[in-house]
Backbone as ProteinMPNN parsed JSONL, in Angstrom:
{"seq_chain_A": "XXXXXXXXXXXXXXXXXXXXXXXXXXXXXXXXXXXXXXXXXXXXXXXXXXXXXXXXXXXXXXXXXXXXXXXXXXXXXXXXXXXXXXXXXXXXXXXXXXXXXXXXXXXXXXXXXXXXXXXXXXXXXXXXX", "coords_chain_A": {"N_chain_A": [[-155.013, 351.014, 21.858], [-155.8, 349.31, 19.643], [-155.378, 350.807, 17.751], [-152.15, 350.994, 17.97], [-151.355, 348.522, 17.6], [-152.173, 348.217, 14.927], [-150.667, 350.127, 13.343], [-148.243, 349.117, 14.296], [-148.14, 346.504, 12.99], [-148.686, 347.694, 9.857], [-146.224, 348.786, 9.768], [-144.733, 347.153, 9.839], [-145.459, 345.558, 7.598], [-145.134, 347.385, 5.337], [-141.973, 347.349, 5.449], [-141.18, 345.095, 5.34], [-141.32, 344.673, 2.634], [-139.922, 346.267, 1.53], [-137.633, 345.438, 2.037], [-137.359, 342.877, 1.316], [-137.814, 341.783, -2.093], [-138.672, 341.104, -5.214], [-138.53, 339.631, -8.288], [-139.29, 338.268, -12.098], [-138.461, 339.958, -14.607], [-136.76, 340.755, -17.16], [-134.968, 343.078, -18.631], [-134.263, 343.301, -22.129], [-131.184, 344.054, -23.562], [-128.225, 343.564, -24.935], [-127.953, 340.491, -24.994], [-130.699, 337.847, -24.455], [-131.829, 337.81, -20.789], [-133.009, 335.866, -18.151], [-135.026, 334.41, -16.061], [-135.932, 333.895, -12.29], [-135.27, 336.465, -9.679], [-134.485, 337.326, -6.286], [-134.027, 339.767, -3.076], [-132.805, 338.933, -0.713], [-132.694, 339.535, 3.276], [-130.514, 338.638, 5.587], [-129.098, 337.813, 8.944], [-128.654, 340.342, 8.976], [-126.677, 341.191, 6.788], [-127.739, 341.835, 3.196], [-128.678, 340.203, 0.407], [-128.277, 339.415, -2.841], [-130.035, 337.135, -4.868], [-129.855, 334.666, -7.413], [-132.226, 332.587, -8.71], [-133.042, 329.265, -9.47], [-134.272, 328.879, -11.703], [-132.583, 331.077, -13.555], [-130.783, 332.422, -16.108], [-128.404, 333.215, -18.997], [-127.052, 334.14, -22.196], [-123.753, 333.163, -23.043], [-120.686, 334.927, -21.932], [-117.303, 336.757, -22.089], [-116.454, 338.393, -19.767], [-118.449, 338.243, -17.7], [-120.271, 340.298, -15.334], [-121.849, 341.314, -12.722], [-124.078, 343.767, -11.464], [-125.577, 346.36, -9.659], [-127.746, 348.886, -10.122], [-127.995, 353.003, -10.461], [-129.712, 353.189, -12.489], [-132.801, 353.103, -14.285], [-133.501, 350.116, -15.517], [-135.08, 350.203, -18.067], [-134.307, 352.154, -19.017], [-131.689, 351.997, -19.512], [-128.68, 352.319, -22.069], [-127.474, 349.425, -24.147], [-124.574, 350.015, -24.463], [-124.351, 351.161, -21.963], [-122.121, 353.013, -19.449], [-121.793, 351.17, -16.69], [-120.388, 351.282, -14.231], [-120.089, 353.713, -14.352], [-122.533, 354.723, -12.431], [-123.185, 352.473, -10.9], [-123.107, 349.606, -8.701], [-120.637, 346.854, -8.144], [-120.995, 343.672, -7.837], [-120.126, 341.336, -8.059], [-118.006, 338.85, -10.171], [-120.185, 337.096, -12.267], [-121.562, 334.266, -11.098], [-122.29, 332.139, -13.129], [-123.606, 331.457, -15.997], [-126.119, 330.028, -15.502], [-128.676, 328.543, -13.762], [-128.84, 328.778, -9.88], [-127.881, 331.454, -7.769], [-125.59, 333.528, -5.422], [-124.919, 336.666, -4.405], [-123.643, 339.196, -2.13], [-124.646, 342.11, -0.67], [-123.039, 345.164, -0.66], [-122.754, 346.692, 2.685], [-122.304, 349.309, 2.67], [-123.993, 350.655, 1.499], [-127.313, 352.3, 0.274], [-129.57, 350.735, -0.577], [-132.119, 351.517, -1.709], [-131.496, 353.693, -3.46], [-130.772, 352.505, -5.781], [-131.857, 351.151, -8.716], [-131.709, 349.232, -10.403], [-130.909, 345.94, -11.499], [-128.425, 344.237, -13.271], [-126.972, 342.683, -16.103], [-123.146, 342.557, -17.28], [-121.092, 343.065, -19.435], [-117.616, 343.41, -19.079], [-116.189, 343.216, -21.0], [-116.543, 343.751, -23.313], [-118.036, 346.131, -22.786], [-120.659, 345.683, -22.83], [-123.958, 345.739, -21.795], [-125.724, 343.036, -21.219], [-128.525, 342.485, -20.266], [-130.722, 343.706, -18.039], [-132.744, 344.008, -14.92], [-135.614, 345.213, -13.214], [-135.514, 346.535, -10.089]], "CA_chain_A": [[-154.288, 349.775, 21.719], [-155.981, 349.161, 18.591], [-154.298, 351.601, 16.543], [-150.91, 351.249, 17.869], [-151.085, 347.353, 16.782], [-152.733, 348.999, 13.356], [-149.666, 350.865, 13.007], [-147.205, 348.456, 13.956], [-148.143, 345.496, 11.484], [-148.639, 348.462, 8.564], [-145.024, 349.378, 9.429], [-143.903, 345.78, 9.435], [-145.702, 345.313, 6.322], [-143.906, 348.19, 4.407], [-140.51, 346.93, 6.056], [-140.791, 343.508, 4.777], [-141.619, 344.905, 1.398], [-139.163, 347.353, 1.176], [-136.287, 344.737, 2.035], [-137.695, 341.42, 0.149], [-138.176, 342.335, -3.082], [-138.487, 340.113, -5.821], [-138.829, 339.388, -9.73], [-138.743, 337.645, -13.101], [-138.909, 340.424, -15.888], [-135.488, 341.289, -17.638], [-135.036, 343.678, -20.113], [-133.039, 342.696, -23.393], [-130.105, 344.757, -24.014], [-127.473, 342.412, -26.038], [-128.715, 339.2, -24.907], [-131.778, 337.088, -23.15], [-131.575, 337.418, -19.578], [-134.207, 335.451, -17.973], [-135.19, 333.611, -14.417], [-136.404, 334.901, -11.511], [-134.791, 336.965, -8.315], [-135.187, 338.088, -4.765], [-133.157, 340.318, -2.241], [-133.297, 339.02, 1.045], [-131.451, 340.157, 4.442], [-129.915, 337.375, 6.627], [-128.186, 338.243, 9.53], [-128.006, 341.466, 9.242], [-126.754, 341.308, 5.345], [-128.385, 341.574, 2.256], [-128.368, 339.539, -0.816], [-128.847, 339.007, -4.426], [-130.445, 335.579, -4.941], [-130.638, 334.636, -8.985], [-132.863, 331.957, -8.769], [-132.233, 327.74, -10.065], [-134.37, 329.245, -13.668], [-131.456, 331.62, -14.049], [-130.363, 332.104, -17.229], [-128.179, 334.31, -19.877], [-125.758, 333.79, -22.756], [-122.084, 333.231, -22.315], [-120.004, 336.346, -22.504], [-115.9, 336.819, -21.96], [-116.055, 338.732, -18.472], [-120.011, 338.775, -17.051], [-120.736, 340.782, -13.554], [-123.443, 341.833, -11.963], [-123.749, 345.137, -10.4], [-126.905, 347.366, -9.168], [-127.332, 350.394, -10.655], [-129.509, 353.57, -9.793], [-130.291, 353.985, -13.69], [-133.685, 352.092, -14.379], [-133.35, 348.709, -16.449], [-135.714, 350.37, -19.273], [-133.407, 353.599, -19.832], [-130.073, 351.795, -19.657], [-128.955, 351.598, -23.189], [-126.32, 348.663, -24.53], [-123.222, 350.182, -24.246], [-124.347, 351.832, -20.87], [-120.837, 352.481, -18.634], [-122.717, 350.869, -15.372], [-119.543, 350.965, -13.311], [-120.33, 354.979, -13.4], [-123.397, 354.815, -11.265], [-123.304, 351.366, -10.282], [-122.158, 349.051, -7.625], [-120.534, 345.699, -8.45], [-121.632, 342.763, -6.899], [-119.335, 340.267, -8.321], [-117.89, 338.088, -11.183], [-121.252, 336.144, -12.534], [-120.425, 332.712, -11.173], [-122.158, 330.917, -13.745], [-124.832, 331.951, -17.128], [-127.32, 329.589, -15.739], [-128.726, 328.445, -12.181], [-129.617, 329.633, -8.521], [-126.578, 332.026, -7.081], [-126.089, 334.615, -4.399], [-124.147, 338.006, -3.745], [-124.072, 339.89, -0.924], [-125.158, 343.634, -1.674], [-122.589, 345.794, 0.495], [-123.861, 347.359, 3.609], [-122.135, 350.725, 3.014], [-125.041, 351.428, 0.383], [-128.953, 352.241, 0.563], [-130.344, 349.653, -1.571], [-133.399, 352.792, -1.931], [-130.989, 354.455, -4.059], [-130.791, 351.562, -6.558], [-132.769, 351.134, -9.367], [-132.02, 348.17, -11.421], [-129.921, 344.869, -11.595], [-127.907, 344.493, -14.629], [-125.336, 341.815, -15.923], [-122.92, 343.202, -18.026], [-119.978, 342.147, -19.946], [-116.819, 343.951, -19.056], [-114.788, 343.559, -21.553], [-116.98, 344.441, -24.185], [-118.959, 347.141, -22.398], [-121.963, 345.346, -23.051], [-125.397, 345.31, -21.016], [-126.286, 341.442, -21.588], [-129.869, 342.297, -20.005], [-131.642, 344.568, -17.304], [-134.03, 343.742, -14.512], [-135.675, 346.718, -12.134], [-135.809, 346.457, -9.081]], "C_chain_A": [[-154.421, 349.209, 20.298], [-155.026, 349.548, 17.165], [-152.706, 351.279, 16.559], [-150.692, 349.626, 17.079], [-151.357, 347.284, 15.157], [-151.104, 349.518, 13.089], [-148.205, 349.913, 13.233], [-147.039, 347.468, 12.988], [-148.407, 346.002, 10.22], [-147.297, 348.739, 8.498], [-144.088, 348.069, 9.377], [-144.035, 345.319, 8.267], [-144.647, 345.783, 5.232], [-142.554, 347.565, 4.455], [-140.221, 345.915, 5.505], [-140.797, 344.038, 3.258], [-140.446, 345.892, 0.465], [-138.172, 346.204, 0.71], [-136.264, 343.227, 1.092], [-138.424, 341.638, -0.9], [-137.802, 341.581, -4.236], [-138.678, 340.475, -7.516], [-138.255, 338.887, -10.604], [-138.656, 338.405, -14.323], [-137.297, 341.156, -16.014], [-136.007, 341.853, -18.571], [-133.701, 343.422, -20.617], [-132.625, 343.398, -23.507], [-129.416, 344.128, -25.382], [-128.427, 341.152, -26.431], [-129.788, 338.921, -24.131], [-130.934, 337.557, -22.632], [-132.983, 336.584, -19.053], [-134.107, 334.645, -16.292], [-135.625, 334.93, -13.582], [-134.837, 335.229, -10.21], [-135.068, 336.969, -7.623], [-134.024, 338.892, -4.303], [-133.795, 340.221, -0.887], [-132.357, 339.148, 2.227], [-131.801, 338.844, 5.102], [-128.757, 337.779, 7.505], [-127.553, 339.4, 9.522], [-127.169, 341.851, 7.675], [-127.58, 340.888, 4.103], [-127.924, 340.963, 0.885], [-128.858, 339.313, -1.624], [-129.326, 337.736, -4.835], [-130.455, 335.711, -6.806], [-130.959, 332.902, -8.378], [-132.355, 330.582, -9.505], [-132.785, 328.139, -11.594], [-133.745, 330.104, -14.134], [-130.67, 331.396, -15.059], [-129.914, 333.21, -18.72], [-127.23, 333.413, -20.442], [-124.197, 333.584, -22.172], [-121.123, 334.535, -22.76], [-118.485, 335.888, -21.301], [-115.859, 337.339, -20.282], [-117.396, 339.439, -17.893], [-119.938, 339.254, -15.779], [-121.614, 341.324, -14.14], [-123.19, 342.753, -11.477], [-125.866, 345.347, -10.511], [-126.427, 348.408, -9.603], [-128.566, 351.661, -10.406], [-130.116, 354.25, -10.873], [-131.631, 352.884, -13.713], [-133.588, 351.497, -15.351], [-134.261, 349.159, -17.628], [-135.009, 351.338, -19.729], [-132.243, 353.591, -20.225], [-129.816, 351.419, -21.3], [-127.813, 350.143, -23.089], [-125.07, 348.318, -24.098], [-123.111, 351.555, -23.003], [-122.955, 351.731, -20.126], [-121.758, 352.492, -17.219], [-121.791, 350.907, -14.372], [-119.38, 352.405, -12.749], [-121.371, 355.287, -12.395], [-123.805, 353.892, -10.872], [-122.586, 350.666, -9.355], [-121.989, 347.377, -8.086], [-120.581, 344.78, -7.861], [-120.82, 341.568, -6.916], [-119.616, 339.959, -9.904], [-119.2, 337.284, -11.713], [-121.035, 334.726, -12.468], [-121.171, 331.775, -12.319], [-123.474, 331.592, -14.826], [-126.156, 330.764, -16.817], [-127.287, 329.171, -14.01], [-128.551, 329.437, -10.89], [-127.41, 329.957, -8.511], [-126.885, 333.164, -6.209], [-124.41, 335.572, -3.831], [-124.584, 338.938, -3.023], [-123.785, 341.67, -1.326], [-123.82, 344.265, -0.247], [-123.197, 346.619, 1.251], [-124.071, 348.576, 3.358], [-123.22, 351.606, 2.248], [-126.39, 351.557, 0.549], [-129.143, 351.558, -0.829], [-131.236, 350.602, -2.108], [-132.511, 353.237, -3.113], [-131.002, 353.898, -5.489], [-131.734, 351.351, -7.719], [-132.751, 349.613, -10.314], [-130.544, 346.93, -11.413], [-129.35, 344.335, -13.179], [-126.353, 343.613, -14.78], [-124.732, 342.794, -17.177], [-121.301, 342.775, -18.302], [-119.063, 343.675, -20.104], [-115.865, 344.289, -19.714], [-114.976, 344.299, -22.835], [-117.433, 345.436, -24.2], [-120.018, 347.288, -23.259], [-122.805, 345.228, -22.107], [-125.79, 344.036, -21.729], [-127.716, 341.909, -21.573], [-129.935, 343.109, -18.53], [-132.952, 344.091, -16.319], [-134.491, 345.185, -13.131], [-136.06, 346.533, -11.155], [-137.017, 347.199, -8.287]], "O_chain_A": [[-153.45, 348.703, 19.735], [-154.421, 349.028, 16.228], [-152.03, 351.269, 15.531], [-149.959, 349.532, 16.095], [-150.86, 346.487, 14.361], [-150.514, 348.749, 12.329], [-147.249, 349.993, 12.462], [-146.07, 347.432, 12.23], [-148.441, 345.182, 9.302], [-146.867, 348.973, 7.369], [-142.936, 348.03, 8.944], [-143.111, 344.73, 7.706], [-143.799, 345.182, 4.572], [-142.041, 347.268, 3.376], [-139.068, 345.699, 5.131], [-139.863, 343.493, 2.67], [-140.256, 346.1, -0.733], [-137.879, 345.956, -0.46], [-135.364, 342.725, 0.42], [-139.647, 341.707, -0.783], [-136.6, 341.344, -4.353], [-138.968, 341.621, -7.858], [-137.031, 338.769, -10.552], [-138.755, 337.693, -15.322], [-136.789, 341.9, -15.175], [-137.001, 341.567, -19.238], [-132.593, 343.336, -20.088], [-133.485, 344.254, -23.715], [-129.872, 344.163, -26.525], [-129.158, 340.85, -27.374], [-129.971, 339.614, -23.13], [-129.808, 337.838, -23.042], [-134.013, 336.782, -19.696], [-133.084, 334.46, -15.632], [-135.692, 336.138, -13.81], [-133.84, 334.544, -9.982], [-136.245, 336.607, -7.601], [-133.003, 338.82, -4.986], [-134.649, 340.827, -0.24], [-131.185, 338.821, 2.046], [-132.851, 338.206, 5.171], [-127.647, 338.048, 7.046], [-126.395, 339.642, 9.862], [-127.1, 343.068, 7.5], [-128.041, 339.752, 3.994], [-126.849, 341.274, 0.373], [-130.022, 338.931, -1.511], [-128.351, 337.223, -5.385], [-130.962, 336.664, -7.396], [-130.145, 332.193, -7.786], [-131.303, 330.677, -10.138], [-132.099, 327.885, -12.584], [-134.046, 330.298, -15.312], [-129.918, 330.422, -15.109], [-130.755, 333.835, -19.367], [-126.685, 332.439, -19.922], [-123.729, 333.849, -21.064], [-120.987, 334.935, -23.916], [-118.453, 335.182, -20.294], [-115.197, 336.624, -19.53], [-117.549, 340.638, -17.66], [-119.442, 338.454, -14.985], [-122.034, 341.665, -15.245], [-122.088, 342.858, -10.94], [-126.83, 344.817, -11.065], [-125.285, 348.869, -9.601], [-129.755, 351.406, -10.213], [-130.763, 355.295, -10.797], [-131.45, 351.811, -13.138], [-133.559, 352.19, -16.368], [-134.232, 348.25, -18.457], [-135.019, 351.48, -20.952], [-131.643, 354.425, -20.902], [-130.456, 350.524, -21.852], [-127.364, 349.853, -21.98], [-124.539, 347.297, -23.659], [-122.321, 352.498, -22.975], [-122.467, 350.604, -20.052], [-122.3, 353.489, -16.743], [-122.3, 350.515, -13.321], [-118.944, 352.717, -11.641], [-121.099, 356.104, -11.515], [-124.907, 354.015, -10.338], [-121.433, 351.033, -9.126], [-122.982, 346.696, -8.343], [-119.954, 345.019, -6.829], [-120.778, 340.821, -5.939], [-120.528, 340.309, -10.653], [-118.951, 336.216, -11.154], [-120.525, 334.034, -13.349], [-120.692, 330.651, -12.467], [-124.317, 332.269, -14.236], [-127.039, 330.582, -17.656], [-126.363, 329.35, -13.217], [-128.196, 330.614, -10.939], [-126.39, 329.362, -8.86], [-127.981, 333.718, -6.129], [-123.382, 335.266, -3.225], [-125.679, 339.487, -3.143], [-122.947, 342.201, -2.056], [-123.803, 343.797, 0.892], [-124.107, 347.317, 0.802], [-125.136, 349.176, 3.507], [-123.348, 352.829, 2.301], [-126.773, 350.584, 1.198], [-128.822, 351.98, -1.94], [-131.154, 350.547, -3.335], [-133.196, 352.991, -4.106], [-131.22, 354.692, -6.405], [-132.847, 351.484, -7.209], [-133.758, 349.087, -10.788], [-129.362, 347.264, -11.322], [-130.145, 344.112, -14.092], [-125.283, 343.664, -14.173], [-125.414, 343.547, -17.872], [-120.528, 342.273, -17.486], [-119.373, 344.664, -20.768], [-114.981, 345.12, -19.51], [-114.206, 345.085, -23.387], [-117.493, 346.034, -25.274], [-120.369, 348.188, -24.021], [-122.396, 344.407, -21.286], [-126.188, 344.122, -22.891], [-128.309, 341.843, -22.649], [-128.885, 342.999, -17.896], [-134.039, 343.831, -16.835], [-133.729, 345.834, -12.414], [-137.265, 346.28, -11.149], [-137.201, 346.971, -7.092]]}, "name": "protein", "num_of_chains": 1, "seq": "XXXXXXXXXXXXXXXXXXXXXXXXXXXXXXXXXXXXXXXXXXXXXXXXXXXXXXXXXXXXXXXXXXXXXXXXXXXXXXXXXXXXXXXXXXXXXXXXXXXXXXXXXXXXXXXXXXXXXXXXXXXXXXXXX"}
């Protein structure tokens, strides 16, 4: 009885850890990025939280995507739209916001969150998930 309750709150542990996953460390590409994150599931979908200390320059056409390159290898003028998934328009260069990650994807696969200016095919900034 012991063990199996051993084994279920180690596999709830992992589980929570896997799916709520957090942080404040961007890497500089172009510009600052800065503030913190999370990704947390609600109802059965998951989402991108940027945090109320959220905060990057202003650029012509900013999104967000996930990408499964890691935020230290991506360079500049990385094209993130080849192994990335877009999350949306960046509603705003400063303050808390939230996009919903699509289901059809394993988040596992993912490696790094990354705004990035579309028109320039600029990486603003890099954070790794």
């Amino acid at each position: 009885m012991k063990k199996s309750i051993l084994l279920l709150a180690l596999f709830c542990f992992i589980t929570v850890n896997i799916f709520a996953q957090n942080g404040n460390t961007w890497v500089k590409k172009y510009y600052n990025v800065s503030g913190s994150w999370s990704i947390k599931t609600e109802n059965g979908n998951s989402y991108l939280l940027l945090h109320s200390d959220f905060k990057t320059s202003k650029g012509p056409d900013l999104k967000l995507f996930i990408t499964k390159k890691d935020a230290t290898t991506l360079n500049k003028k990385d094209p993130v739209q080849k192994h990335g998934v877009l999350l949306g328009k960046l509603k705003s260069i400063k303050g808390g916001q939230k996009y919903l990650i699509p289901s059809s994807i394993s988040l596992s696969d993912y490696k790094s969150i990354v705004v990035h200016c579309e028109k320039f095919a600029k990486v603003w900034g890099a954070a790794s998930l």
